[in-house]
C-alpha positions as CSV (number, residue, x, y, z in Angstrom):
1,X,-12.1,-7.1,12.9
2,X,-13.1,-3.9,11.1
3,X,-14.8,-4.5,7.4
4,X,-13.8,-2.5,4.2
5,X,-15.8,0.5,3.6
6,X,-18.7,-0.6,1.1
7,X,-19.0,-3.9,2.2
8,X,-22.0,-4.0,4.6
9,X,-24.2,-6.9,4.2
10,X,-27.3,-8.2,5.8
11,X,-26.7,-11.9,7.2
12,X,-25.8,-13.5,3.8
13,X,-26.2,-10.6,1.2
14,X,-24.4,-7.7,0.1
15,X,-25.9,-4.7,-0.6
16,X,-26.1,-2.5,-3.8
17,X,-27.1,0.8,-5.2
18,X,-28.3,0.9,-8.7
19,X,-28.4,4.0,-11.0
20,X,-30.5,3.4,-14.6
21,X,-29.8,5.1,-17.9
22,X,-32.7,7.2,-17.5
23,X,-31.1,8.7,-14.0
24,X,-33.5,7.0,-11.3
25,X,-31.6,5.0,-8.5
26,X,-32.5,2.1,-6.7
27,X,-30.8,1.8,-2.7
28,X,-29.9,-1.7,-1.2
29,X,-30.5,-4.5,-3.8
30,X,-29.2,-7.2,-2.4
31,X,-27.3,-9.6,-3.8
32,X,-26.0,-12.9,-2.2
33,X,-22.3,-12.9,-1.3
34,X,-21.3,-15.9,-1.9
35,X,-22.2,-14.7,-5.8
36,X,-19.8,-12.5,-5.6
37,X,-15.6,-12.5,-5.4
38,X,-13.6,-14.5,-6.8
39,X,-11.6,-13.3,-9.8
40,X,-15.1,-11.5,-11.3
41,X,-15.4,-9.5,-8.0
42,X,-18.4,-7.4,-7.8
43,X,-19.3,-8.1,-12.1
44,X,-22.0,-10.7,-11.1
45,X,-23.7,-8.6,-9.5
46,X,-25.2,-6.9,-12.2
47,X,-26.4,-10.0,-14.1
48,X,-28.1,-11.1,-11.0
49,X,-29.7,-7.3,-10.4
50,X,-30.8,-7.8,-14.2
51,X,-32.1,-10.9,-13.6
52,X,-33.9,-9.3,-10.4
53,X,-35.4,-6.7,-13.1
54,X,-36.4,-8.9,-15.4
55,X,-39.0,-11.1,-13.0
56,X,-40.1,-7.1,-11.0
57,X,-41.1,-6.4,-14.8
58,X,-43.3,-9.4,-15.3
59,X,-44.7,-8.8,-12.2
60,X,-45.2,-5.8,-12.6
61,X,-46.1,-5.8,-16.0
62,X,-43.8,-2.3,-16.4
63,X,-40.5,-2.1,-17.9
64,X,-37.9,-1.4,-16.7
65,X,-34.7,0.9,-17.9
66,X,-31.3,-0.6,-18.5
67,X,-28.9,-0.6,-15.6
68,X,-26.4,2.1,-16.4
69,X,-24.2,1.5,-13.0
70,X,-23.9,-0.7,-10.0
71,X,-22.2,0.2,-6.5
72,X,-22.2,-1.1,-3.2
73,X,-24.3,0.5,-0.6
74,X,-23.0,3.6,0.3
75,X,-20.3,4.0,-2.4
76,X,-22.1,6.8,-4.0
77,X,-22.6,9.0,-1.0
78,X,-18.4,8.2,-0.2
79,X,-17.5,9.0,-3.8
80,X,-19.5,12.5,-3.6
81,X,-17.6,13.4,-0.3
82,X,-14.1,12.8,-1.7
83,X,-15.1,15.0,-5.1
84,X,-16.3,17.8,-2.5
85,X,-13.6,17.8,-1.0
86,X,-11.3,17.6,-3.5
87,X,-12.7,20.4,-5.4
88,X,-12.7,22.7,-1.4
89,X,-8.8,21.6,-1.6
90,X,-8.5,23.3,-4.9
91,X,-10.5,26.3,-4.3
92,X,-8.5,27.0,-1.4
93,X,-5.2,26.4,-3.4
94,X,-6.3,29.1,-5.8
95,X,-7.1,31.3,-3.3
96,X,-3.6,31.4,-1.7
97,X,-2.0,32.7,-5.2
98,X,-4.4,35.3,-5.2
């Protein structure tokens, strides 16, 4: 059976992108799935991410920016495509009246 678009996991995770307030991204955190669902849906997620953050800093010994926005891997890319062409649809709409 064909899965939903954004839900492409690796054996028993599901992956996320993750933008931070200061604009950087990070591509295909992984998260396990059976963290996720349920009434919360994707929201655990983030404090897991965070969590993931927090012990990469200590590590590290670099801090790291707040999360600003979590999607699942690929997400981005498909919103970006529908805006595109969304705004080709319009331009082409003007166009006619002209």
């Amino acid at each position: 059976m064909a899965r939903k678009p954004g839900t492409r996991s690796v054996g028993e995770f599901v992956l996320f992108d993750v933008i931070y307030e200061d604009g950087t991204m990070r591509s295909n955190r992984r998260v396990p799935a059976d963290a996720l669902g349920g009434l919360d849906g994707d929201e655990p997620a983030r404090a897991i991410i965070e969590a993931q953050d927090r012990e990469i800093a200590e590590k590290s010994g670099l801090p790291r920016n707040r999360i600003k926005s979590i999607h699942r891997a690929g997400e981005i890319a498909r919103m970006a495509k529908k805006e595109k062409e969304k705004t080709e649809r319009k331009a082409r709409k003007v166009g006619r009246r002209g």
